[in-house]
Biopython code that builds the backbone (N, CA, C, O; Angstrom):
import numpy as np
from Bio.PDB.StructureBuilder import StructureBuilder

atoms = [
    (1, "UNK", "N", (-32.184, -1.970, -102.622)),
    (1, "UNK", "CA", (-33.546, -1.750, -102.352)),
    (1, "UNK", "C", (-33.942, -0.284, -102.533)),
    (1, "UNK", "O", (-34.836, 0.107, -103.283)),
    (2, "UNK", "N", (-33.246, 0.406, -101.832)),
    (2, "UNK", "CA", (-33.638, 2.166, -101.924)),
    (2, "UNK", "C", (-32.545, 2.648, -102.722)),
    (2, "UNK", "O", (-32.644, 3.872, -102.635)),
    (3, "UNK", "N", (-31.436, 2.346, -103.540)),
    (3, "UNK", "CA", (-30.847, 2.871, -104.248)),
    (3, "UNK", "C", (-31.530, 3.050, -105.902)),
    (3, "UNK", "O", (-32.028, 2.140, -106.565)),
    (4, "UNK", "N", (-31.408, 4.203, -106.228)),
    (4, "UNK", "CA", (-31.589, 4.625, -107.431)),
    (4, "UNK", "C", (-30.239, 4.831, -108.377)),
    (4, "UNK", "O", (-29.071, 4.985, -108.021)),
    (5, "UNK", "N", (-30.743, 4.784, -109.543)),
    (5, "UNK", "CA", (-29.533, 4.403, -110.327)),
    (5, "UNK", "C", (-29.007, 5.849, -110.787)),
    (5, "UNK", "O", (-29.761, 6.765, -111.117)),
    (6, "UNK", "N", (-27.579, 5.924, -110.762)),
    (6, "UNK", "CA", (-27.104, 7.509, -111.138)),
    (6, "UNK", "C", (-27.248, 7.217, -112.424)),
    (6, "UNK", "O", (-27.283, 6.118, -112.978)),
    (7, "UNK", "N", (-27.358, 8.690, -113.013)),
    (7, "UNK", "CA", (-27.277, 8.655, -114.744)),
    (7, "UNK", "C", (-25.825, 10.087, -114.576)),
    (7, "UNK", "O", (-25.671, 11.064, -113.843)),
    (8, "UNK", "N", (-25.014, 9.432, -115.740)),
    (8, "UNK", "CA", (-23.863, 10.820, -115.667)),
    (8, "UNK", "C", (-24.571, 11.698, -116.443)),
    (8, "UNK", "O", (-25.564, 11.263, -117.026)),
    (9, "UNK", "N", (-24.206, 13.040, -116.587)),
    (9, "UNK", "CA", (-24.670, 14.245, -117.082)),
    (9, "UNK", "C", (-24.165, 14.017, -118.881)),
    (9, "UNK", "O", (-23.191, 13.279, -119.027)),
    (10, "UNK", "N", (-24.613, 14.447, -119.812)),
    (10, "UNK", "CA", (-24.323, 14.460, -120.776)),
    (10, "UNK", "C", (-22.869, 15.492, -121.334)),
    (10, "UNK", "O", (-22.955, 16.694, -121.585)),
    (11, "UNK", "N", (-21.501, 14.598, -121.440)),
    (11, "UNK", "CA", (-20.897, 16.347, -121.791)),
    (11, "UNK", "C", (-21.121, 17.017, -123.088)),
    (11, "UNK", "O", (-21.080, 16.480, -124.195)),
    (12, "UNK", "N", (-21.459, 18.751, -122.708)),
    (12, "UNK", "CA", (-21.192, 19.274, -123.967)),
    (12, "UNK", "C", (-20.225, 19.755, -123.924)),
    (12, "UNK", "O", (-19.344, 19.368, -123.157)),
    (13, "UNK", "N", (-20.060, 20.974, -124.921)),
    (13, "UNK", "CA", (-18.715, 22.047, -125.373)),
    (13, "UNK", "C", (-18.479, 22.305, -123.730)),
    (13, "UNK", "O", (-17.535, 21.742, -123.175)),
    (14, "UNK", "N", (-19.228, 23.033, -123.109)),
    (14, "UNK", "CA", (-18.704, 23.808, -121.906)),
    (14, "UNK", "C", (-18.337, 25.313, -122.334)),
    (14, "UNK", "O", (-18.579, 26.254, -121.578)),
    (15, "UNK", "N", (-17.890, 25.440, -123.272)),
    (15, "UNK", "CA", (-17.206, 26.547, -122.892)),
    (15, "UNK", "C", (-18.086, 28.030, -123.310)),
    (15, "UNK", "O", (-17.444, 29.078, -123.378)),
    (16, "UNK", "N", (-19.548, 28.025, -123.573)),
    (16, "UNK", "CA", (-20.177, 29.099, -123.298)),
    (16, "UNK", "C", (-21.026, 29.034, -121.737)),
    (16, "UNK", "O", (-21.343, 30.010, -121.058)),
    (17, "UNK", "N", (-21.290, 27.489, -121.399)),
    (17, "UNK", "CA", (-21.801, 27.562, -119.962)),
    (17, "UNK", "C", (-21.233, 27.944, -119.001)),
    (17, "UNK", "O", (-21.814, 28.315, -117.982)),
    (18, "UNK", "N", (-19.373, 27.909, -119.232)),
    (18, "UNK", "CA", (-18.946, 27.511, -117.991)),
    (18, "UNK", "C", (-18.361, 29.452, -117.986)),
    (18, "UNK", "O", (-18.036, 29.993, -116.930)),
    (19, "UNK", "N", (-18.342, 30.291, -119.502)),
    (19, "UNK", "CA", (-19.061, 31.635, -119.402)),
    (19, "UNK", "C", (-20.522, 31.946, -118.614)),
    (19, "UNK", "O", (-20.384, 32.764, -117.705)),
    (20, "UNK", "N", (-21.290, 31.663, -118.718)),
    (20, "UNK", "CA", (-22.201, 32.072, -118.393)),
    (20, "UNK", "C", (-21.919, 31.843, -116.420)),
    (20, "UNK", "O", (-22.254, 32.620, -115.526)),
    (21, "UNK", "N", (-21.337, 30.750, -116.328)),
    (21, "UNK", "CA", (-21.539, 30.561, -114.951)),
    (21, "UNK", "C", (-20.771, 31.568, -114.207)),
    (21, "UNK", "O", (-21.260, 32.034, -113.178)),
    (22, "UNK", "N", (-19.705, 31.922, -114.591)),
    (22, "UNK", "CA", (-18.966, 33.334, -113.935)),
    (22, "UNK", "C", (-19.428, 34.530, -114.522)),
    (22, "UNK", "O", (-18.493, 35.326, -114.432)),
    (23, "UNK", "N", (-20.568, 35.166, -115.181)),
    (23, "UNK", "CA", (-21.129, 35.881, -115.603)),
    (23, "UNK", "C", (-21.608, 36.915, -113.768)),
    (23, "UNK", "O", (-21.519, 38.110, -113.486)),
    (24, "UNK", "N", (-21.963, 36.013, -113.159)),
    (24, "UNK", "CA", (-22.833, 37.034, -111.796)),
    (24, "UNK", "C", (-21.886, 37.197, -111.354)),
    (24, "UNK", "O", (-21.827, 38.405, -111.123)),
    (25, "UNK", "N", (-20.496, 36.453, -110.874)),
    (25, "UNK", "CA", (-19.249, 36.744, -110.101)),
    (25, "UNK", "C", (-18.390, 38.061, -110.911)),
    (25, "UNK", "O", (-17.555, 38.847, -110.464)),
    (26, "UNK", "N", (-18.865, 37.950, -112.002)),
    (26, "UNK", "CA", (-18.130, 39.037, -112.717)),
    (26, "UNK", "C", (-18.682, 40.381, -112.570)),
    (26, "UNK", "O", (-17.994, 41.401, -112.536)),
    (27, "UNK", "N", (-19.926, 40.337, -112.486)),
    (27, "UNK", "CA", (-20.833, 41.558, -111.865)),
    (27, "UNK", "C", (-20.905, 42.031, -110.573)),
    (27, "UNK", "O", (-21.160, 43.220, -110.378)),
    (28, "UNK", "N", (-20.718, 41.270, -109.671)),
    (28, "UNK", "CA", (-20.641, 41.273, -108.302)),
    (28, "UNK", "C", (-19.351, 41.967, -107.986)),
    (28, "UNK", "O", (-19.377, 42.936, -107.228)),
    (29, "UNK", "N", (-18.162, 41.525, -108.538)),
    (29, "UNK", "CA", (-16.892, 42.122, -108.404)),
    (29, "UNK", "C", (-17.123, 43.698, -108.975)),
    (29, "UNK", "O", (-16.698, 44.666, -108.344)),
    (30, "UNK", "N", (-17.964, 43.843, -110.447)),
    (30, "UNK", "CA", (-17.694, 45.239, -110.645)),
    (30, "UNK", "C", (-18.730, 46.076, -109.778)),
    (30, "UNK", "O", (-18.377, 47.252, -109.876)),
    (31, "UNK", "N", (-19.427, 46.015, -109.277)),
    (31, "UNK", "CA", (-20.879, 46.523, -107.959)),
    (31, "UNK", "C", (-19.933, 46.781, -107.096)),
    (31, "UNK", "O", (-19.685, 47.986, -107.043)),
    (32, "UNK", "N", (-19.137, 45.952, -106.209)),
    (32, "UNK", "CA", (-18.198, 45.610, -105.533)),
    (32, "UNK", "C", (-17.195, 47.415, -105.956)),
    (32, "UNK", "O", (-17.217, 48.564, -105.514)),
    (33, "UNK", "N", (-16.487, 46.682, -106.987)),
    (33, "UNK", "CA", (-15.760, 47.505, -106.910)),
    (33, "UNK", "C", (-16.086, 49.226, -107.169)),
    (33, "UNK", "O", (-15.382, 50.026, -106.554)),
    (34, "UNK", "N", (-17.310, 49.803, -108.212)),
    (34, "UNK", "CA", (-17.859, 50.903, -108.159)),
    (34, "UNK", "C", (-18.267, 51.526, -106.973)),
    (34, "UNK", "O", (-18.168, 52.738, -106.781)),
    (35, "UNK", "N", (-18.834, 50.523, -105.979)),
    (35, "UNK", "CA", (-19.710, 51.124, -104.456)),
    (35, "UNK", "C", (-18.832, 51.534, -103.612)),
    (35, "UNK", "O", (-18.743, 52.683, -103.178)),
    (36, "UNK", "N", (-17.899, 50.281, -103.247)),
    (36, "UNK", "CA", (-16.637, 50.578, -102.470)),
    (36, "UNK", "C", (-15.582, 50.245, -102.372)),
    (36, "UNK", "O", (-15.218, 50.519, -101.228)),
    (37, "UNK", "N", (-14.540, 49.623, -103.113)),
    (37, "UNK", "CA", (-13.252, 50.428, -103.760)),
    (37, "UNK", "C", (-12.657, 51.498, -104.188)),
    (37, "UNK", "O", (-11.590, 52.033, -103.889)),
    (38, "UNK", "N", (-13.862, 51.856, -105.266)),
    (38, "UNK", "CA", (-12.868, 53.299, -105.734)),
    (38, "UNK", "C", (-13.588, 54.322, -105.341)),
    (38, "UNK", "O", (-13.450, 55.349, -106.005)),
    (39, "UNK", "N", (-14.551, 54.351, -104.167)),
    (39, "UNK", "CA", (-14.562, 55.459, -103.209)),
    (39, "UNK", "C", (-14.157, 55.789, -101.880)),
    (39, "UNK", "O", (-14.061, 56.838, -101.242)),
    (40, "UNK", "N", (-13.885, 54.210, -101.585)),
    (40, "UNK", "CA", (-12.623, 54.485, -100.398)),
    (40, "UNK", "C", (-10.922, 55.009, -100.861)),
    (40, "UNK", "O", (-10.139, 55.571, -100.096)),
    (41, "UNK", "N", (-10.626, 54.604, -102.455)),
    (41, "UNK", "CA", (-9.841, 55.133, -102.846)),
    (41, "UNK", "C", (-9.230, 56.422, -103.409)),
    (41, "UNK", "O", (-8.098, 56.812, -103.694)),
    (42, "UNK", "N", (-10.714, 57.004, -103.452)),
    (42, "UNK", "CA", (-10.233, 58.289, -103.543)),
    (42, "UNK", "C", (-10.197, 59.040, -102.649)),
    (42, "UNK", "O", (-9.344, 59.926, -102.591)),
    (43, "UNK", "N", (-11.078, 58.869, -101.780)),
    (43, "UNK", "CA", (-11.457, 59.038, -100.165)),
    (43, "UNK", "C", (-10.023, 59.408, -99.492)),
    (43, "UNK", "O", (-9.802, 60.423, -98.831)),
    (44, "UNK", "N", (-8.870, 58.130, -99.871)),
    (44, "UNK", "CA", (-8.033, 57.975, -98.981)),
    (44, "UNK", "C", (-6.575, 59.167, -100.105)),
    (44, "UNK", "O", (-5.627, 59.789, -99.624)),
    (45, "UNK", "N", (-6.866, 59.092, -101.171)),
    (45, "UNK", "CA", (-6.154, 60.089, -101.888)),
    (45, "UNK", "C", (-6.239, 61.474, -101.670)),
    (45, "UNK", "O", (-5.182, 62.105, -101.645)),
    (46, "UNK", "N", (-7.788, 62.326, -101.434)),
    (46, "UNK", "CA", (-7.949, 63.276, -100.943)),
    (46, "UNK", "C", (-7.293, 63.414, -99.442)),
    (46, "UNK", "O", (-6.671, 64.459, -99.251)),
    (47, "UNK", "N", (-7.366, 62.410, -98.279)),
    (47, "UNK", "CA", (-6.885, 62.786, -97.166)),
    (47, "UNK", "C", (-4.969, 63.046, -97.075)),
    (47, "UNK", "O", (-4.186, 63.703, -96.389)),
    (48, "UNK", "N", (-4.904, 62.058, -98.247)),
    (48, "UNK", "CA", (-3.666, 62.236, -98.412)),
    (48, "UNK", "C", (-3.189, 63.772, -98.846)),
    (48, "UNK", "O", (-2.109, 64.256, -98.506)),
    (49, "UNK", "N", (-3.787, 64.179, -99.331)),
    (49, "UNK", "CA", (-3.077, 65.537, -100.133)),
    (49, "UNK", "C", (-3.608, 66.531, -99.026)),
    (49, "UNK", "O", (-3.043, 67.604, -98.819)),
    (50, "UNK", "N", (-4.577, 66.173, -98.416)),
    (50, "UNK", "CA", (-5.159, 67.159, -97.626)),
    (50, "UNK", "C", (-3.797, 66.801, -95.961)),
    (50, "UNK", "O", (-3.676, 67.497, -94.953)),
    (51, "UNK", "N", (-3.308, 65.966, -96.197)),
    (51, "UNK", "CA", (-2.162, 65.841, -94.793)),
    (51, "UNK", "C", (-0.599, 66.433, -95.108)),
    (51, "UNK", "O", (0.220, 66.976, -94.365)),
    (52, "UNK", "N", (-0.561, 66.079, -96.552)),
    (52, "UNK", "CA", (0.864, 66.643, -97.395)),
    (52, "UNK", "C", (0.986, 67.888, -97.464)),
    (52, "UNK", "O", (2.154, 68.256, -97.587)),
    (53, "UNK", "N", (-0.232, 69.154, -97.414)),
    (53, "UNK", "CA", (-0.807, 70.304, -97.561)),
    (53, "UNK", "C", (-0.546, 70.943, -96.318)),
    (53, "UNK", "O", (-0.161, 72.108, -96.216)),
    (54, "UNK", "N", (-0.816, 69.963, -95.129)),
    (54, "UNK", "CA", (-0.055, 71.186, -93.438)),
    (54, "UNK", "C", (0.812, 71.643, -93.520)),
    (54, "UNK", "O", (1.832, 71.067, -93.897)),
    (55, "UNK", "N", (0.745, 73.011, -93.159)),
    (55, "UNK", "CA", (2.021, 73.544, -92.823)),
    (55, "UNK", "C", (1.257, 74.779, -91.308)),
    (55, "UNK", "O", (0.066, 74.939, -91.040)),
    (56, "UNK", "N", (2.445, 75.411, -90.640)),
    (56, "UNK", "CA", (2.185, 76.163, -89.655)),
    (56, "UNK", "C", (1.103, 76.727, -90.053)),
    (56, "UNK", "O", (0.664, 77.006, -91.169)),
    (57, "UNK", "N", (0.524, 76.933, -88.435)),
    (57, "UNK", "CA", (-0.706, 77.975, -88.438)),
    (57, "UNK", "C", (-2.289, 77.387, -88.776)),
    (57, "UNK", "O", (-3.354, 77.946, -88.518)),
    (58, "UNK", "N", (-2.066, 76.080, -89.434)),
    (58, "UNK", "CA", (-3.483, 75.809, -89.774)),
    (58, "UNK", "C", (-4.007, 75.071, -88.510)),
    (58, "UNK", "O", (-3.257, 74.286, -87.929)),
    (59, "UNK", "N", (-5.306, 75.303, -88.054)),
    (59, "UNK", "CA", (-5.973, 74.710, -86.948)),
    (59, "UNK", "C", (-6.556, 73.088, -87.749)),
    (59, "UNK", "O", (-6.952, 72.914, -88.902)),
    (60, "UNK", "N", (-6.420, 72.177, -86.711)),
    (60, "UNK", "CA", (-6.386, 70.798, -87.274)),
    (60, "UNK", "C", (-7.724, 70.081, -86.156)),
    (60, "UNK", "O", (-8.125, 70.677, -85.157)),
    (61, "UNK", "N", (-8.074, 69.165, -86.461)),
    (61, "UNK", "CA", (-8.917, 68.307, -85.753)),
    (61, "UNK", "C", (-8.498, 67.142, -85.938)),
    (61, "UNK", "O", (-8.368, 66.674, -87.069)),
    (62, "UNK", "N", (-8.129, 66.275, -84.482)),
    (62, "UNK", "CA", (-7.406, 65.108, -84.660)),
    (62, "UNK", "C", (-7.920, 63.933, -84.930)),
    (62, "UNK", "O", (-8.406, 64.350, -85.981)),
    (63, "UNK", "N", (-8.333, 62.537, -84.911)),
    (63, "UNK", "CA", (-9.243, 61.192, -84.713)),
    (63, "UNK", "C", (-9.890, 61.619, -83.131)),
    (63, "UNK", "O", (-11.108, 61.653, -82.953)),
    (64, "UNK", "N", (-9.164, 61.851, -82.322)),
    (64, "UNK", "CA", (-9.146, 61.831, -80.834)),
    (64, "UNK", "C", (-10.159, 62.969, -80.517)),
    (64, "UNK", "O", (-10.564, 63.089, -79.361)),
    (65, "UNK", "N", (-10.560, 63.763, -81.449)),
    (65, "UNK", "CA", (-11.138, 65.232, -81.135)),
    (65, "UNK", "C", (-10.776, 66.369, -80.847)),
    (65, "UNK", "O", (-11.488, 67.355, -80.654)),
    (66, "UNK", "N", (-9.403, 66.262, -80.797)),
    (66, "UNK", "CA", (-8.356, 67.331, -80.085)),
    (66, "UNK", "C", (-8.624, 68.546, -81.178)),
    (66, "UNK", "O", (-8.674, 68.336, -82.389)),
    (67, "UNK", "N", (-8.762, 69.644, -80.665)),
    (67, "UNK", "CA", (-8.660, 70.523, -81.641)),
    (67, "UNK", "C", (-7.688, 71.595, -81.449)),
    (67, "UNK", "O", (-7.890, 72.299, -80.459)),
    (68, "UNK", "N", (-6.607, 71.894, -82.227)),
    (68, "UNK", "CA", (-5.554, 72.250, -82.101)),
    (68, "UNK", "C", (-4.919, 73.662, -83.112)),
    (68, "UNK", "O", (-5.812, 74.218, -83.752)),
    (69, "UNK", "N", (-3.698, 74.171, -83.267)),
    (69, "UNK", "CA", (-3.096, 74.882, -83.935)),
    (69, "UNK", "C", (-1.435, 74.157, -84.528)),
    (69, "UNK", "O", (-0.411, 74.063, -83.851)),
    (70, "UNK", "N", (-1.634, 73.728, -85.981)),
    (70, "UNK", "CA", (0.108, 73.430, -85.864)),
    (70, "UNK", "C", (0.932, 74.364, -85.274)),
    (70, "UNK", "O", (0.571, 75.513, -85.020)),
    (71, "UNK", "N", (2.013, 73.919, -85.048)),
    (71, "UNK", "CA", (3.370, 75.074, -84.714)),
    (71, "UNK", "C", (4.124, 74.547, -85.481)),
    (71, "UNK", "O", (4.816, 75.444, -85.963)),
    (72, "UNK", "N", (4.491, 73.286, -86.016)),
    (72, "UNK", "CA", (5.758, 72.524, -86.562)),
    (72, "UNK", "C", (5.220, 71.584, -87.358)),
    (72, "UNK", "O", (4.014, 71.433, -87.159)),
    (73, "UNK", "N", (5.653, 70.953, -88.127)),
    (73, "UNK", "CA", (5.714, 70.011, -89.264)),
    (73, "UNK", "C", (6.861, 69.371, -88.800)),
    (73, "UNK", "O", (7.626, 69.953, -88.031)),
    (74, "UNK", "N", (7.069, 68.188, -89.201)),
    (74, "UNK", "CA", (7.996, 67.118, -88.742)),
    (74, "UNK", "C", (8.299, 66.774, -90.173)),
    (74, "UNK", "O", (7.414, 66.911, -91.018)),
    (75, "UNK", "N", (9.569, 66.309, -90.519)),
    (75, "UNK", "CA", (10.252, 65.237, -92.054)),
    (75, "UNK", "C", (9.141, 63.659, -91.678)),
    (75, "UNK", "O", (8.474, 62.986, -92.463)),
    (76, "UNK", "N", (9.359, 63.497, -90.015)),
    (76, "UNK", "CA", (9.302, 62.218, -89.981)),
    (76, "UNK", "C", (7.871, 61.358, -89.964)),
    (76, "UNK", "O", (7.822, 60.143, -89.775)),
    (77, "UNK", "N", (6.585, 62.314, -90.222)),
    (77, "UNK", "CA", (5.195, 62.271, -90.628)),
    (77, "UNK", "C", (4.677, 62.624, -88.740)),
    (77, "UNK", "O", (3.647, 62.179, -88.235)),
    (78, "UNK", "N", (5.520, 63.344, -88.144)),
    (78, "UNK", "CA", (4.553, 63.838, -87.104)),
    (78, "UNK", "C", (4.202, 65.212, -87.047)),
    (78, "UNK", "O", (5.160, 65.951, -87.275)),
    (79, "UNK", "N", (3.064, 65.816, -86.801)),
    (79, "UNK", "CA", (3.316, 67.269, -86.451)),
    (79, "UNK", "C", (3.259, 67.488, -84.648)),
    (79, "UNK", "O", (2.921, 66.658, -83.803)),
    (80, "UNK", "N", (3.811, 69.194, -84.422)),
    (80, "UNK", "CA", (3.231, 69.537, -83.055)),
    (80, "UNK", "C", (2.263, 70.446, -83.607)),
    (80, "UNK", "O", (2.469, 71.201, -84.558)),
    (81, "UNK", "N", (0.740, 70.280, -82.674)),
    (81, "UNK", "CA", (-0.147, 70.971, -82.434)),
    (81, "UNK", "C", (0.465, 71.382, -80.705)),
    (81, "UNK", "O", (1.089, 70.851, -79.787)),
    (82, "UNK", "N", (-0.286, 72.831, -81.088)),
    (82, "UNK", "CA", (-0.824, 73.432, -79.892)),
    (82, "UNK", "C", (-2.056, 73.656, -79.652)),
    (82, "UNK", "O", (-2.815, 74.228, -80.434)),
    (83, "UNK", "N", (-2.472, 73.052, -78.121)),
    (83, "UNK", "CA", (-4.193, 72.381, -77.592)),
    (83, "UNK", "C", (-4.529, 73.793, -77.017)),
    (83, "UNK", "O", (-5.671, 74.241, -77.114)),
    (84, "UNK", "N", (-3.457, 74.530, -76.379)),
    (84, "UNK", "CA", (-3.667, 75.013, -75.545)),
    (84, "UNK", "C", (-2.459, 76.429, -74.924)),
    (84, "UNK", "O", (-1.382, 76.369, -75.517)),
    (85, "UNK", "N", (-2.548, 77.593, -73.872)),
    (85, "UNK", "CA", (-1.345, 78.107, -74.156)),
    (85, "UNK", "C", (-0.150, 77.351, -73.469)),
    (85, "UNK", "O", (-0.219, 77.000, -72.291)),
    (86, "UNK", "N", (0.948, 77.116, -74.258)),
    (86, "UNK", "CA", (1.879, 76.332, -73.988)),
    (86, "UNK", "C", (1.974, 75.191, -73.521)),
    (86, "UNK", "O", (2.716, 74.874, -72.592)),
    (87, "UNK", "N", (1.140, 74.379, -74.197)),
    (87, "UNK", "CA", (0.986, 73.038, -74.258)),
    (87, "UNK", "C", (0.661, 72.487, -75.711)),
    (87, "UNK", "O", (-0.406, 72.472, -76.324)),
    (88, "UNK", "N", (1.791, 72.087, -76.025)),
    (88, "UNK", "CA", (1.885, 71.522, -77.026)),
    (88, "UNK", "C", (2.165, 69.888, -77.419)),
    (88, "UNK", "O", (3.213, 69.416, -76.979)),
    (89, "UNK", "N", (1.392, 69.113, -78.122)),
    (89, "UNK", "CA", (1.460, 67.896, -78.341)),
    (89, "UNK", "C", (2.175, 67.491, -80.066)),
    (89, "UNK", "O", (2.154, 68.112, -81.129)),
    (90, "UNK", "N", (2.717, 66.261, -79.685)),
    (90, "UNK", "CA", (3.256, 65.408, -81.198)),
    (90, "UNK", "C", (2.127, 64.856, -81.583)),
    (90, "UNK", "O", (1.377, 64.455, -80.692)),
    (91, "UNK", "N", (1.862, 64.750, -82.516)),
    (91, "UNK", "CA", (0.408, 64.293, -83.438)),
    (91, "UNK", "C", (1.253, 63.145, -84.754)),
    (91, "UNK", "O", (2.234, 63.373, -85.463)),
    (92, "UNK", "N", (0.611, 62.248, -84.681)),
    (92, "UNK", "CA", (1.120, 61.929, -85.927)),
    (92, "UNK", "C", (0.225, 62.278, -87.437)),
    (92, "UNK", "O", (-0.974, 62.402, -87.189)),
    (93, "UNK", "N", (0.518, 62.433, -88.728)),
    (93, "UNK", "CA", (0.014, 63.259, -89.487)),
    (93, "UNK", "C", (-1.290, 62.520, -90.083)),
    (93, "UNK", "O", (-2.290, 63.005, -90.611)),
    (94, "UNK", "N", (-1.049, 61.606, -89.901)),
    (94, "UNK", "CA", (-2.354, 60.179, -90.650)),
    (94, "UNK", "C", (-3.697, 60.523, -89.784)),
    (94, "UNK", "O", (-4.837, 60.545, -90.250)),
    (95, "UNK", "N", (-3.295, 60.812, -88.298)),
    (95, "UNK", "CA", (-4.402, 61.546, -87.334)),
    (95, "UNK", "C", (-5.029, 62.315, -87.745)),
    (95, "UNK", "O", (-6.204, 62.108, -87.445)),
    (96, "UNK", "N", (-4.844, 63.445, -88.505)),
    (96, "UNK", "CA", (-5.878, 64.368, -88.235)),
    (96, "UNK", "C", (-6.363, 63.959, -89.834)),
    (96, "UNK", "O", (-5.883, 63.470, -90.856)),
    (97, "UNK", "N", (-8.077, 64.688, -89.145)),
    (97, "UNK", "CA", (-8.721, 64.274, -89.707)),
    (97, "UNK", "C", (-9.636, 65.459, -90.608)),
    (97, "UNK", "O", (-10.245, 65.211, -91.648)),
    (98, "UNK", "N", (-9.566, 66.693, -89.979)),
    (98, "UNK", "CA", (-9.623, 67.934, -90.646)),
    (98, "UNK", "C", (-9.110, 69.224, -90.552)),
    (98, "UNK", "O", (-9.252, 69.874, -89.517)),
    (99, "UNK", "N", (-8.606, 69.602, -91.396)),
    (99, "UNK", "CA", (-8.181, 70.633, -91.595)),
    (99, "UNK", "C", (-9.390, 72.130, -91.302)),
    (99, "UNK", "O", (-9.905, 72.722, -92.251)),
    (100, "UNK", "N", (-9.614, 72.456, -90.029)),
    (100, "UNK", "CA", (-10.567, 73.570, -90.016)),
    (100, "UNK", "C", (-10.472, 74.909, -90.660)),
    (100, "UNK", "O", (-11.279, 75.526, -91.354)),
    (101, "UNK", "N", (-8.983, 75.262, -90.147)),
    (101, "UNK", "CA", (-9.116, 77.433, -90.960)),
    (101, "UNK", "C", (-7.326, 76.663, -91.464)),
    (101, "UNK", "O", (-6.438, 76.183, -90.758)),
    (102, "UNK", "N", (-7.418, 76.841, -92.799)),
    (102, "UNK", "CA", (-6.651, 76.968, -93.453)),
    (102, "UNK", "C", (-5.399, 78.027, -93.517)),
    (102, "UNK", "O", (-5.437, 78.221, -94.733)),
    (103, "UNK", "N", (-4.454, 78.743, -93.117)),
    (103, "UNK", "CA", (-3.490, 79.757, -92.835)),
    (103, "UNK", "C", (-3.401, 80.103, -94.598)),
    (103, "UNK", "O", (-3.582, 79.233, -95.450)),
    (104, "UNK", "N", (-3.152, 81.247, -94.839)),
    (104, "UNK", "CA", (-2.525, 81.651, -96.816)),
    (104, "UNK", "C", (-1.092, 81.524, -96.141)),
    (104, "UNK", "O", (-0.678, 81.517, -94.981)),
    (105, "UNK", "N", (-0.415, 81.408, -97.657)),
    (105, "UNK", "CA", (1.369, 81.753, -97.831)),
    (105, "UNK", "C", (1.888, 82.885, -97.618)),
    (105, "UNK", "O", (1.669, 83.886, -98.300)),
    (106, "UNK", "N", (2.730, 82.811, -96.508)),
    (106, "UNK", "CA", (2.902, 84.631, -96.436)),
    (106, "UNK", "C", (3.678, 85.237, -97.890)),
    (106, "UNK", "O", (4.736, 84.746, -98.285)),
    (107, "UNK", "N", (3.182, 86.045, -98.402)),
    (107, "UNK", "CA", (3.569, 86.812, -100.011)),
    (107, "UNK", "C", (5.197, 86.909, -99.103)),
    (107, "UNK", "O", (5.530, 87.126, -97.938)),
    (108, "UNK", "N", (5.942, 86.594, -100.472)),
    (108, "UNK", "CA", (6.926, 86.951, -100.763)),
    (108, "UNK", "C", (7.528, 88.041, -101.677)),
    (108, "UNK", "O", (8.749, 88.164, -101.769)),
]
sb = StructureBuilder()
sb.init_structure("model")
sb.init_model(0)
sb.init_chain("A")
sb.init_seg("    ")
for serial, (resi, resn, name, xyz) in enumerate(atoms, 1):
    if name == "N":
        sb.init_residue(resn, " ", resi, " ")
    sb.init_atom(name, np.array(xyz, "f"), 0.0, 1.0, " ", f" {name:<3s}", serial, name[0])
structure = sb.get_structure()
């Protein structure tokens, strides 16, 4: 009574539609990836070189806010800052988050 009759779709080739149909997914991924991928990726490359780069003496700013002085570098990715006089904390190096006064190389 209320059923209508299906008709199947006609097949064609397909294979420029079924291009066209991943055409916006293909755009979306590169938007995607220009906006934010490869600026969180470089983002995270700069912090990297900017953490590989501590050494004594440079004043640091942690995630936490701590604002500090290295004394030590660690092999094992921690440094000690000093907060304060003679109080010194382990930091791990992924923490900080800026490098404030930079120390030079003492000339050799």
């Amino acid at each position: 009574m209320f059923a209508t009759p299906a008709y199947a779709q006609a097949a064609t080739g397909g294979g420029a539609e079924m291009f066209t149909s991943f055409v916006p997914l293909i755009l979306i991924f590169g938007i995607m990836y220009f906006l934010l991928i490869r600026p969180q990726q470089k983002k995270l490359k700069e912090h990297k070189a900017m953490v590989e780069a501590l050494r004594r003496g440079d004043q640091v700013l942690t995630q936490g806010g701590i604002v500090g002085k290295v004394t030590h570098v660690n092999e094992d990715g921690t440094v000690v800052v000093e907060i304060a006089d003679n109080v010194k904390v382990k930091v791990v190096k992924a923490t900080i988050v800026q490098v404030m006064n930079k120390t030079e190389p003492a000339a050799a």
